[in-house]
Structures are given as C-alpha cells and as structure tokens.
N, CA and C atoms as an extended XYZ file, in Angstrom:
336
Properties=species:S:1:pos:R:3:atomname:S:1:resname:S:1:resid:I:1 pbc="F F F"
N       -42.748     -145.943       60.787 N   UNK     1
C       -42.428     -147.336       61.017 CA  UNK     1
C       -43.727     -148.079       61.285 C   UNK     1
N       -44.076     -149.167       60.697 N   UNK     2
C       -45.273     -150.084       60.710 CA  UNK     2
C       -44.789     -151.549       61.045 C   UNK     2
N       -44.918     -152.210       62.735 N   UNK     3
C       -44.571     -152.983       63.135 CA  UNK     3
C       -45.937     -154.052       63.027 C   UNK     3
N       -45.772     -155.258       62.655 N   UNK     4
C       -46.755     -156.040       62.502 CA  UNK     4
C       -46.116     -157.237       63.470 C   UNK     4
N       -47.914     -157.705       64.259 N   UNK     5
C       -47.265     -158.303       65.070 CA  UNK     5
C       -48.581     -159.630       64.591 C   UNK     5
N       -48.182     -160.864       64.651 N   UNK     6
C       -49.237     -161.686       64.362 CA  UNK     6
C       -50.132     -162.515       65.703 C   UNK     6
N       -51.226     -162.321       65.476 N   UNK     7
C       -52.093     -162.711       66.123 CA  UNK     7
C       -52.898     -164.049       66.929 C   UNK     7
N       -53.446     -164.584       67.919 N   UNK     8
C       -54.463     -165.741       68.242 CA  UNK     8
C       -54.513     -165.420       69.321 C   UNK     8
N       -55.825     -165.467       69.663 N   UNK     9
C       -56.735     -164.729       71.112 CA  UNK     9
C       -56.720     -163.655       71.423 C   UNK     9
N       -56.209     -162.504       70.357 N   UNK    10
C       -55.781     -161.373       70.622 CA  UNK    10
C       -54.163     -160.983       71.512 C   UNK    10
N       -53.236     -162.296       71.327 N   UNK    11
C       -52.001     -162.218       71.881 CA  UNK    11
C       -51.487     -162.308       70.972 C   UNK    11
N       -49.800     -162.423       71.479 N   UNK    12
C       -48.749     -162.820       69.885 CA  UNK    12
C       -48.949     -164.148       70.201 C   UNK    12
N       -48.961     -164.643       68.379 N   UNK    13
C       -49.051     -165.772       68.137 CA  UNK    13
C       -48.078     -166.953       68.037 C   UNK    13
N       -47.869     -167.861       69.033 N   UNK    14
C       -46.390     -167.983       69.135 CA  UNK    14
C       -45.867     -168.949       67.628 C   UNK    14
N       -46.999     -169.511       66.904 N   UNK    15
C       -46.540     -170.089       65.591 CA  UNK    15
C       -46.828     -169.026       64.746 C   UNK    15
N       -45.609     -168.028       63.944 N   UNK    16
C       -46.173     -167.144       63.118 CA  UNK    16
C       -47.072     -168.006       61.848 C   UNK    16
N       -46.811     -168.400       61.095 N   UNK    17
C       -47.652     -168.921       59.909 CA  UNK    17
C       -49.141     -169.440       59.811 C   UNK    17
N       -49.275     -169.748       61.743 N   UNK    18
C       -50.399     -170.150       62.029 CA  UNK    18
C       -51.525     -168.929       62.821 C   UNK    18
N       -51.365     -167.466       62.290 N   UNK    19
C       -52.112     -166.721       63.087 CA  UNK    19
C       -53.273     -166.889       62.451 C   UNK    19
N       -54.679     -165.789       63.625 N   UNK    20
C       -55.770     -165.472       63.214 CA  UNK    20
C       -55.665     -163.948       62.592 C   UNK    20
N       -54.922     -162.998       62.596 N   UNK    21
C       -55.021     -162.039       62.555 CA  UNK    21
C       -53.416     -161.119       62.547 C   UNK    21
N       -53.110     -159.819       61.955 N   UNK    22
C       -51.981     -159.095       62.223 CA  UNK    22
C       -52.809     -158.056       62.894 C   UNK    22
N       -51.829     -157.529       63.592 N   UNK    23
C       -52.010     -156.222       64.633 CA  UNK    23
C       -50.745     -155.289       63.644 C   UNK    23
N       -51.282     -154.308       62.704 N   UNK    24
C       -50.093     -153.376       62.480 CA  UNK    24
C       -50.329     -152.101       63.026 C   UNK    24
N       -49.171     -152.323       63.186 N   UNK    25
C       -49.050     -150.715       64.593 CA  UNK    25
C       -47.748     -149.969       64.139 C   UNK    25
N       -48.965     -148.421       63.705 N   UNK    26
C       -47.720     -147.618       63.201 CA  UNK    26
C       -47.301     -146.796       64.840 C   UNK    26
N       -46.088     -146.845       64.246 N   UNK    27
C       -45.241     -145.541       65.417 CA  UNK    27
C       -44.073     -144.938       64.867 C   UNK    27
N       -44.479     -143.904       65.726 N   UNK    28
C       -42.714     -142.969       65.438 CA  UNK    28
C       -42.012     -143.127       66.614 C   UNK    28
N       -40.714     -144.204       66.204 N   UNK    29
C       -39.920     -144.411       66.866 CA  UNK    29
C       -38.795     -143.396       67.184 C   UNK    29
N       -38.838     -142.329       66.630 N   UNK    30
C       -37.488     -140.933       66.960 CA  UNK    30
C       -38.739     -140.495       68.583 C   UNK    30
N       -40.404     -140.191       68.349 N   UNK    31
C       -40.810     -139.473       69.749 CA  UNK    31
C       -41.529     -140.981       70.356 C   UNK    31
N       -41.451     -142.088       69.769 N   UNK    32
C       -41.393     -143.349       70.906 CA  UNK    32
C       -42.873     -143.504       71.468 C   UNK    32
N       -44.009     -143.286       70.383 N   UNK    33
C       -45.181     -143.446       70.261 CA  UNK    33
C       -45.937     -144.017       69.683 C   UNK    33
N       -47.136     -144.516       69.757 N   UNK    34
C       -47.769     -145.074       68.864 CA  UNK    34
C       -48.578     -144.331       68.480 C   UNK    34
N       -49.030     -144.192       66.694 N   UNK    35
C       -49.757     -143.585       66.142 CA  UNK    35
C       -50.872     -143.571       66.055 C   UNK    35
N       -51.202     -145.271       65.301 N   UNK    36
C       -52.440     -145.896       65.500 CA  UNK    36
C       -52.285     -147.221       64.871 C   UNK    36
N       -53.562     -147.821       65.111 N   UNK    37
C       -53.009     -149.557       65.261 CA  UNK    37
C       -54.375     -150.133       64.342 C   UNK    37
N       -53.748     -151.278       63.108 N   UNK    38
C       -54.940     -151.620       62.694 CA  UNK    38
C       -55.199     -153.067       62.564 C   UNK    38
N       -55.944     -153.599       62.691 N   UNK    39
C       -56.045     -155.200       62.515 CA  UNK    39
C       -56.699     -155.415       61.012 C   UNK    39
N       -56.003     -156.868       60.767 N   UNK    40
C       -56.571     -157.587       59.540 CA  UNK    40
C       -56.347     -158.965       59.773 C   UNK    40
N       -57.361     -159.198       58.961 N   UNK    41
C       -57.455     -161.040       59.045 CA  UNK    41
C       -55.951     -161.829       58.069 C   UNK    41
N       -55.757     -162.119       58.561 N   UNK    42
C       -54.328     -162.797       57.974 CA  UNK    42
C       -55.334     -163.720       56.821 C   UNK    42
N       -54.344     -163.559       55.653 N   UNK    43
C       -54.468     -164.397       54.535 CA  UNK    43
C       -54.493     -165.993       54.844 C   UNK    43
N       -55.134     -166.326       53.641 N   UNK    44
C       -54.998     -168.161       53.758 CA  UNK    44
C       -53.191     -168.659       54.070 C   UNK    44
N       -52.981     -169.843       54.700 N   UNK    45
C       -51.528     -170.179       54.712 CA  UNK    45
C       -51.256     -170.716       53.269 C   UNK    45
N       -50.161     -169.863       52.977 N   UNK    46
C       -49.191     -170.242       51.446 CA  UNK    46
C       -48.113     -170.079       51.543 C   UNK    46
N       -46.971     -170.901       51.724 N   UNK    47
C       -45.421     -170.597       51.655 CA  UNK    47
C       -45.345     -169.194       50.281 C   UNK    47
N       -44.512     -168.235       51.596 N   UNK    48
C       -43.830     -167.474       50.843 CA  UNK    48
C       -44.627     -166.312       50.462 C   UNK    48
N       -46.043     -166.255       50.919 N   UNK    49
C       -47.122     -165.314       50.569 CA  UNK    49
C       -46.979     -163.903       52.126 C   UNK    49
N       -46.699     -164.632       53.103 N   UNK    50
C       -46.762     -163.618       53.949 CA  UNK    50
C       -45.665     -162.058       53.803 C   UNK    50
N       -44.957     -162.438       53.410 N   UNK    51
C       -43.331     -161.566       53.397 CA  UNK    51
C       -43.682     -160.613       52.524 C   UNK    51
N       -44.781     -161.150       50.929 N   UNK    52
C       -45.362     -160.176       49.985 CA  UNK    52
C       -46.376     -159.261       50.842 C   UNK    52
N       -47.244     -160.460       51.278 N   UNK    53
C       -48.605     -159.461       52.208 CA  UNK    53
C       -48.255     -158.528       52.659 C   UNK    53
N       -47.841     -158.840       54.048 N   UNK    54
C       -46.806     -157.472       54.816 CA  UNK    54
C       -46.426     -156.701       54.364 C   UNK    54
N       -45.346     -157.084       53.245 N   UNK    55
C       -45.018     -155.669       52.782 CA  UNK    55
C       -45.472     -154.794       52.105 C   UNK    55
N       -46.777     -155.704       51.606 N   UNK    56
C       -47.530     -154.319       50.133 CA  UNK    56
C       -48.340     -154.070       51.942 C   UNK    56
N       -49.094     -154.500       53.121 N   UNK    57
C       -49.139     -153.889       54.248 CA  UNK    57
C       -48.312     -152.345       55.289 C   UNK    57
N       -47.101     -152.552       54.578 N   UNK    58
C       -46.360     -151.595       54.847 CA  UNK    58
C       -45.571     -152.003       55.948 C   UNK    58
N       -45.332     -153.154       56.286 N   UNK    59
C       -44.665     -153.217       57.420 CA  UNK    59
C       -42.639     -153.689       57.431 C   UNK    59
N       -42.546     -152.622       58.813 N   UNK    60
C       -40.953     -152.529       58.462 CA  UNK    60
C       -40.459     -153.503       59.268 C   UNK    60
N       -40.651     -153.760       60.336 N   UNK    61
C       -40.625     -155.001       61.824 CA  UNK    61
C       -41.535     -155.683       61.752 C   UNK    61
N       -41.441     -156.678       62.096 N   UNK    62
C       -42.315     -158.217       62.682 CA  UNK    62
C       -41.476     -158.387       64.157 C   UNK    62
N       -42.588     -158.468       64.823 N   UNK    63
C       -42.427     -159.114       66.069 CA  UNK    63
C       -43.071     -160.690       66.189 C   UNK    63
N       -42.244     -161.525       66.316 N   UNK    64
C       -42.865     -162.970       66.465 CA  UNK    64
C       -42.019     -164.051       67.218 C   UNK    64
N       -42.932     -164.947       67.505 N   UNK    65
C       -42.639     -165.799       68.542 CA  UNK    65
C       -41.950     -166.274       67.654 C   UNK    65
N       -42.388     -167.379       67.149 N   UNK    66
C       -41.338     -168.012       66.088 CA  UNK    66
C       -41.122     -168.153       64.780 C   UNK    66
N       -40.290     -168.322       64.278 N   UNK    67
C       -40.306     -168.114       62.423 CA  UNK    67
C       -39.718     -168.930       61.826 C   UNK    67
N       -39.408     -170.009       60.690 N   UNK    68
C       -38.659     -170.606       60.268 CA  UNK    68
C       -37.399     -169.904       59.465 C   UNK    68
N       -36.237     -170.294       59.102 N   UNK    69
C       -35.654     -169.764       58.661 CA  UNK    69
C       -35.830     -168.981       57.343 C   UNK    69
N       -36.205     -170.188       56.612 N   UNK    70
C       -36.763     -169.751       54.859 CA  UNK    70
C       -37.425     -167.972       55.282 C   UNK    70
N       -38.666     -168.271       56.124 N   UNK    71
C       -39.571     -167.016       56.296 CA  UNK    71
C       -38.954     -165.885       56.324 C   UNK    71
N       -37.993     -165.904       57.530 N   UNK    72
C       -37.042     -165.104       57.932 CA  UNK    72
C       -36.361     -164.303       56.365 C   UNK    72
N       -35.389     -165.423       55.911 N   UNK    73
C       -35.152     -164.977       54.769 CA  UNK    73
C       -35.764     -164.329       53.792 C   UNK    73
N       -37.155     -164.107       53.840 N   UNK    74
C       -37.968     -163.780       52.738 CA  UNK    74
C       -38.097     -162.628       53.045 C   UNK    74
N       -38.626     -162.089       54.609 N   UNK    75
C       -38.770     -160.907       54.971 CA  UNK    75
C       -37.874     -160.192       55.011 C   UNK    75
N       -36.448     -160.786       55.242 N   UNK    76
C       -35.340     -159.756       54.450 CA  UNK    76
C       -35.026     -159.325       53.679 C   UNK    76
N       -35.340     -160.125       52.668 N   UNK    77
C       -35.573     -159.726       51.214 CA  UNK    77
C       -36.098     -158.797       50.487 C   UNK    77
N       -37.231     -158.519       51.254 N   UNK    78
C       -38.794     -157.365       51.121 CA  UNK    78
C       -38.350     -156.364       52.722 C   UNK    78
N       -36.742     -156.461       52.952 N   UNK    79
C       -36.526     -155.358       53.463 CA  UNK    79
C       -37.049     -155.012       54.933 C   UNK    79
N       -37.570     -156.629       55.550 N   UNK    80
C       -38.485     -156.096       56.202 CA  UNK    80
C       -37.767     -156.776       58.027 C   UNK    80
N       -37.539     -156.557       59.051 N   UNK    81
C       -36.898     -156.868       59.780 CA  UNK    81
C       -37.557     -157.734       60.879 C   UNK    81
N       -37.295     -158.541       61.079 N   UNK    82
C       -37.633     -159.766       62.192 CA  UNK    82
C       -36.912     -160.059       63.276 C   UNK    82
N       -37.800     -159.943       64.884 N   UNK    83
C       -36.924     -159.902       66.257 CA  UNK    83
C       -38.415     -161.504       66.387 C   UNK    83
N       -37.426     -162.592       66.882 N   UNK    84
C       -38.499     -163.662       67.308 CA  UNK    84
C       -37.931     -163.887       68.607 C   UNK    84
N       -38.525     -164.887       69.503 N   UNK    85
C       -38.319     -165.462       70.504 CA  UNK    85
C       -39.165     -164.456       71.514 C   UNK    85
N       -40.231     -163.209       70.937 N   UNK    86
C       -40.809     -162.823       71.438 CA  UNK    86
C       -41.939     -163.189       72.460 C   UNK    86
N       -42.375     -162.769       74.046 N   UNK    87
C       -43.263     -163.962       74.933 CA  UNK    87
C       -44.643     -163.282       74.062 C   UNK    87
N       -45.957     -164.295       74.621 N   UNK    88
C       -46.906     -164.374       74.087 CA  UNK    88
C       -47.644     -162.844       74.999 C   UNK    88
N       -47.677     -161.797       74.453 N   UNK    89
C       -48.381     -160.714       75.300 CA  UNK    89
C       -49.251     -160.098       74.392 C   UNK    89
N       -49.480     -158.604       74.902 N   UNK    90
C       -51.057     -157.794       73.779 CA  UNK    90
C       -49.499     -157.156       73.002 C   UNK    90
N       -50.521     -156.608       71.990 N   UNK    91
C       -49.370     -155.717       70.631 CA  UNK    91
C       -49.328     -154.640       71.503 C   UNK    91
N       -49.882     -154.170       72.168 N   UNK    92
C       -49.650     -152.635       73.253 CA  UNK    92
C       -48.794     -152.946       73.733 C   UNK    92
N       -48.403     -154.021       75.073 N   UNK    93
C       -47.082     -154.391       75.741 CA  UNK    93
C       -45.629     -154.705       74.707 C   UNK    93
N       -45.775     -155.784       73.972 N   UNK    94
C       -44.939     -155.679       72.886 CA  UNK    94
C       -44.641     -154.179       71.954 C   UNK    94
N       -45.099     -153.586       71.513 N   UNK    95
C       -44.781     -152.594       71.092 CA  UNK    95
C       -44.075     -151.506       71.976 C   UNK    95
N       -44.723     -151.310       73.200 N   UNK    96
C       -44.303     -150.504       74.545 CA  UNK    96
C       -42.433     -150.965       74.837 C   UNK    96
N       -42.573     -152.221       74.768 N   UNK    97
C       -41.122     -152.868       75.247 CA  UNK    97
C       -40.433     -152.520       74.327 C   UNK    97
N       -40.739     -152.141       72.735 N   UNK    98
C       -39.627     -152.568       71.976 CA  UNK    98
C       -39.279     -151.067       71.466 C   UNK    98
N       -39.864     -149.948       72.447 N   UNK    99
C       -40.153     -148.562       71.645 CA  UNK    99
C       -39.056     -147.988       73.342 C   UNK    99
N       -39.072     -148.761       74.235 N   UNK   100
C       -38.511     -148.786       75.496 CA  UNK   100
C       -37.237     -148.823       75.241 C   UNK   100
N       -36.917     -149.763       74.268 N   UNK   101
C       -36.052     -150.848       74.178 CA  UNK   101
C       -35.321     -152.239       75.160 C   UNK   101
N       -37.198     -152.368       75.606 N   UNK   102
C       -36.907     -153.443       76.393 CA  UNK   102
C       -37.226     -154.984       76.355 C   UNK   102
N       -38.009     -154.572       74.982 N   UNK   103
C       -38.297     -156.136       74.519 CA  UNK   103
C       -37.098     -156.884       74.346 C   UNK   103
N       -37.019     -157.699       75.043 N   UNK   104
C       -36.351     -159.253       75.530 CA  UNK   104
C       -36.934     -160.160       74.121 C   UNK   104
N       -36.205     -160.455       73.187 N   UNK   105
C       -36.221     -161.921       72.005 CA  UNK   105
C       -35.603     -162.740       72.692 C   UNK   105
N       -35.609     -163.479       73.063 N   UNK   106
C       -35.672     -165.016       73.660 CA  UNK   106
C       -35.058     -166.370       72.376 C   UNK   106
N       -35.274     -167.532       72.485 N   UNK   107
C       -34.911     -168.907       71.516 CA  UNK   107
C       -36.396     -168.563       70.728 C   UNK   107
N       -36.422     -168.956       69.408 N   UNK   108
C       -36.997     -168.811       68.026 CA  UNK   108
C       -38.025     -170.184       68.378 C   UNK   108
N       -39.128     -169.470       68.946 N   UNK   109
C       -40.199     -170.595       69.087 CA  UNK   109
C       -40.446     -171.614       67.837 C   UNK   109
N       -39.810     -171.799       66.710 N   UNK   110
C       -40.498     -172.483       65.583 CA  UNK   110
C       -39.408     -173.678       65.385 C   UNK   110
N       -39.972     -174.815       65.148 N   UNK   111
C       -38.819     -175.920       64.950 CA  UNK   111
C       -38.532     -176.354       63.462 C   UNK   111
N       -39.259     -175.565       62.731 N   UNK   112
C       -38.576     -175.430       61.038 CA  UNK   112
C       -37.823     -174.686       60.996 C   UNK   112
C-alpha cells in the first residue's frame, strides 16, 4: 500500500492542488508499518493531472485536507482512495493514526 500525502512546510497541505511536495509512504497495513517514505516535488498545477501522477506514483490512499469533488472523482477512477478533512500534521503522525485506525477525517477543507 502507497499512501500519498501532499505537502507545505513539511505538513499536510490543507489545499490539496496547492502543495509543495508529496510524501509517499509505503506500508504494510496487514503488520501496521511503515516501509519507507519518499518525497517528490509535486508537478506544475493542471486540472486533472494529479489523479494520473499519483497513480503512475503508485499510490493507493491520499490523505488530504481538502479536495474538490471533480478531484475526488478522478482518483476514483484511477482506483485510488481519498479520506479528507484530515488536520494539518507530519506524514509520520498521519500515517501512524490511520495504520492505528485512528485518523479522525473531519469537514472537506476545500470550497470547490
């Protein structure tokens, strides 16, 4: 499993479309670990480009603050699963919570 979480200041980014960076962090969620974790500079902003990125990235989850719907839809499409309303923390705590199963999604920070 390859959870991508998007980036600014090295926290989650609470506007996804507007990060500096993804944090993808593989883990095996059956022994509830993390494998290893890699950063990349997020692509230029282009409707509809992220959902491709990610997934030729390999990623199966997105963790994000907020997402518009369209987005949402896209990453389902490419199979790929989205929890938003996530708080602004490091990809270690977020990942920790959601491997816990204690990450708390919250209201969908994005007003598109």
């Amino acid at each position: 499993m390859r959870i991508a979480i998007p980036l600014a200041g090295g926290q989650l980014a609470l506007h996804f479309g507007h990060c500096e960076h993804f944090a993808l962090v593989n883990v095996d969620p059956t022994e509830r670990t993390v494998i290893a974790r890699e950063d990349v500079g997020a692509p230029p902003h282009e409707p509809g480009l992220l959902p491709r990125w990610l997934a030729g990235h390999g990623a199966t989850l997105i963790i994000a603050g907020g997402m518009g719907q369209r987005a949402r839809d896209l990453f389902s499409q490419q199979g790929i699963e989205v929890i938003v309303g996530a708080p602004s923390r490091s990809p270690e705590a977020l990942v920790a919570d959601y491997l816990a199963g204690a990450l708390r999604a919250g209201e969908n920070l994005c007003d598109h």
